[in-house]
C-alpha positions in Angstrom: -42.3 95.6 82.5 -44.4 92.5 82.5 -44.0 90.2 85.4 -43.5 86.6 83.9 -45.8 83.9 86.0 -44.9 81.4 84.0 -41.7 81.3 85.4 -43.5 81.5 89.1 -45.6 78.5 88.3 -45.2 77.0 84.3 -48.8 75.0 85.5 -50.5 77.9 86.0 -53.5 78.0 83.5 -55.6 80.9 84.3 -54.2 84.7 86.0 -55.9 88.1 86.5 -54.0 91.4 85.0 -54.1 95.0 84.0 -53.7 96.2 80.8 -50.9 98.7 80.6 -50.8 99.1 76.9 -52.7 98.4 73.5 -51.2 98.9 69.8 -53.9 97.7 67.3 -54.7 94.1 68.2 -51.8 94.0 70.5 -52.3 94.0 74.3 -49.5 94.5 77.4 -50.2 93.1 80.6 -48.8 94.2 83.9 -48.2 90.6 84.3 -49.3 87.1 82.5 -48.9 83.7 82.1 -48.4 83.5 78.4 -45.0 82.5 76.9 -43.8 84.9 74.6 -41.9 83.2 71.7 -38.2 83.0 72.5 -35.6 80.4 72.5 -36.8 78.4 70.0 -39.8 77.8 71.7 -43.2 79.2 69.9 -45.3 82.0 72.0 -48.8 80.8 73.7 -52.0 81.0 72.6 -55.7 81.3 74.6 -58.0 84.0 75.7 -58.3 87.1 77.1 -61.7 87.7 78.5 -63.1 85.7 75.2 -61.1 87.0 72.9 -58.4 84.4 71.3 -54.8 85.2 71.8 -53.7 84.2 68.2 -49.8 84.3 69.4 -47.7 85.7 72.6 -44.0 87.9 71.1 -41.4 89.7 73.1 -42.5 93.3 73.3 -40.5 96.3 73.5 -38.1 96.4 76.0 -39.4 94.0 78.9 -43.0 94.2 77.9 -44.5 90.6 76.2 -47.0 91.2 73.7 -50.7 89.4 73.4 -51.7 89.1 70.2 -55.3 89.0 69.5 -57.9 87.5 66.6 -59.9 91.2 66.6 -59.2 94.6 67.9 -60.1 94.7 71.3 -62.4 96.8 73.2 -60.9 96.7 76.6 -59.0 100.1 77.5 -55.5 100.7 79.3 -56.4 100.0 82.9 -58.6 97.4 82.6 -58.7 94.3 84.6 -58.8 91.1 82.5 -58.7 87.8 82.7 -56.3 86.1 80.9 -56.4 81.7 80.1 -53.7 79.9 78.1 -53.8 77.1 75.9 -53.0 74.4 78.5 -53.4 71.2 75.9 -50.9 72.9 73.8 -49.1 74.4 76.6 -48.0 71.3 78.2 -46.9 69.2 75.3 -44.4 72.4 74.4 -43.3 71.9 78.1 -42.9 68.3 77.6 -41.4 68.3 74.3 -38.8 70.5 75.7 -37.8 68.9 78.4 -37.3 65.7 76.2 -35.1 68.0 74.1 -33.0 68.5 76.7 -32.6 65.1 77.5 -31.9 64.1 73.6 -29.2 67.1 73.2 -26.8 65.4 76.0 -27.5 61.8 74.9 -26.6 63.1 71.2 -23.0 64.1 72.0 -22.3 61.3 74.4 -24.0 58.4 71.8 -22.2 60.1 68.6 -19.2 61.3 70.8 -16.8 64.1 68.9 -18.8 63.5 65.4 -21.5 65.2 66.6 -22.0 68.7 67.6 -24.7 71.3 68.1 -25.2 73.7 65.3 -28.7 75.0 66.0 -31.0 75.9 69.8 -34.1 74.3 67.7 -37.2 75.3 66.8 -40.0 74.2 69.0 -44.2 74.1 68.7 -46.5 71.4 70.2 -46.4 69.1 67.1 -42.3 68.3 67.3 -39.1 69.7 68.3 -36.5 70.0 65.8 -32.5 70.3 66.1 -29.3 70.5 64.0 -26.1 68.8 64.4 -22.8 68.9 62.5 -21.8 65.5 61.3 -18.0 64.9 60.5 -19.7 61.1 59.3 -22.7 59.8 58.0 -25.4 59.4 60.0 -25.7 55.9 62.2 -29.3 55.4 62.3 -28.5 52.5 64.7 -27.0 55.2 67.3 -30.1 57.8 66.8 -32.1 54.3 67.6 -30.3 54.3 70.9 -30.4 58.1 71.5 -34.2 57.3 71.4 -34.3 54.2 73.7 -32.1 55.3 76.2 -34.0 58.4 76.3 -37.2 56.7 76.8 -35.8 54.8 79.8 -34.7 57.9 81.3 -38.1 59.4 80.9 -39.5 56.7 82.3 -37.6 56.3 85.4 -38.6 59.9 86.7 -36.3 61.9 87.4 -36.9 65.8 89.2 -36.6 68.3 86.6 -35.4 72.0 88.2 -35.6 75.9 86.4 -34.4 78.3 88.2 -33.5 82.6 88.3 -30.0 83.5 88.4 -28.0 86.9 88.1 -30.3 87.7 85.7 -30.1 84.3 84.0 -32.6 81.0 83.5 -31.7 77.7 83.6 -32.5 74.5 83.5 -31.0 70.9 85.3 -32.1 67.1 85.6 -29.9 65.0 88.1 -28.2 63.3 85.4 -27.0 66.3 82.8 -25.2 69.8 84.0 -27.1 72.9 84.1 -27.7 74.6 81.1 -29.3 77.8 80.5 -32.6 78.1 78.9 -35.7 80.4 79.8 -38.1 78.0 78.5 -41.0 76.1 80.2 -41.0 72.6 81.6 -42.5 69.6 83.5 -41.1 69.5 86.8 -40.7 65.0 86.3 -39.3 63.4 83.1 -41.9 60.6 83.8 -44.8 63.6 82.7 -43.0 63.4 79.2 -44.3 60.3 78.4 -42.9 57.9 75.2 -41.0 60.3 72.7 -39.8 59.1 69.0 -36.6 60.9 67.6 -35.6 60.1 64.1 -33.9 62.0 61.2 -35.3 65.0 59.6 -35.3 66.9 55.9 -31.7 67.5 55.6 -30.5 71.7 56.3 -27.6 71.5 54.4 -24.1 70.0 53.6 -22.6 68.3 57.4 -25.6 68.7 59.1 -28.2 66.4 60.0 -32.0 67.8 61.4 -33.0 65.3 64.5 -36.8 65.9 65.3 -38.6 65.0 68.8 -42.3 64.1 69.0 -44.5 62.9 71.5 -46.0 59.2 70.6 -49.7 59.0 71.6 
């Protein structure tokens, strides 16, 4: 089982670990701060004692899975040092928190003619979403989605994640809890100015809304 610190602390950049298993260029930690893909949300990347983690996957069972660039040539037992990707780290933490935000504001902007048909797919360059349309899509109301969210974002509101029974979730004073075992910022003000506007279509009735972060 490897412990999860980035549920501890999801600002933690750097940890210590012991290697408890290697498969080719795969690694297993005892514990690690690396996201392992899950939820929509991609897997980190960084180092292990100078060797780049390419990408971070569920393992077997509870194990989470470093991927490296080469082999390594650190044995089972080894301490190591691990560092993730905090650039790209924190604007998937961002993004996703702005996500959040954007999937309430959908349904209560488009009311019953919109609904959620997908839990998104999620990297450091956007965050994209489906939604079943009964209507065409009001560009004017997506426009709003996008400024109300940015007001919201702005204000700063406390952003909570938190264990339960076995369970993660995630709450901002204004939405319910929802689950979601994810990484986030702990303010919407650390979000910063988002856009959201309309993606490559997925298919008949639905509509692809995409998140990014503007500079």
């Amino acid at each position: 089982m490897t412990k999860k610190l980035f549920w501890e602390n999801q600002y933690q950049v750097e940890f210590d670990a012991t290697i408890t298993k290697i498969i080719g260029n795969s690694v297993v930690l005892d514990a690690t701060g690396f996201y392992p893909q899950g939820g929509g949300q991609v897997g980190d990347t960084g180092y292990l004692n100078g060797i780049r983690v390419v990408d971070t996957q569920p393992g077997e069972e509870t194990d989470i899975a470093h991927i490296l660039e080469i082999k390594p040539f650190f044995s089972v037992g080894a301490l190591v040092h691990g560092k993730i990707n905090w650039e790209r780290r924190y604007k998937i933490m961002r993004l996703h928190s702005a996500a959040h935000i954007v999937y309430f504001l959908m349904q209560e902007v488009f009311g019953e003619d919109c609904k959620p048909a997908s839990s998104g797919l999620l990297d450091e360059e956007k965050e994209r979403s489906d939604y079943l349309f009964e209507e065409k899509l009001d560009e004017e109301k997506l426009k709003l989605v996008e400024e109300i969210t940015n007001q919201i974002i702005k204000k700063g509101y406390e952003i909570k994640t938190w264990s339960e029974n076995g369970k993660r979730y995630w709450k901002m004073e204004l939405f319910p809890a929802m689950k979601c075992g994810g990484t986030h910022v702990k303010d919407s003000s650390e979000i910063g100015e988002i856009k959201v506007k309309r993606g490559k279509k997925p298919g008949k009735g639905k509509e692809r809304i995409e998140i990014s972060l503007l500079p």
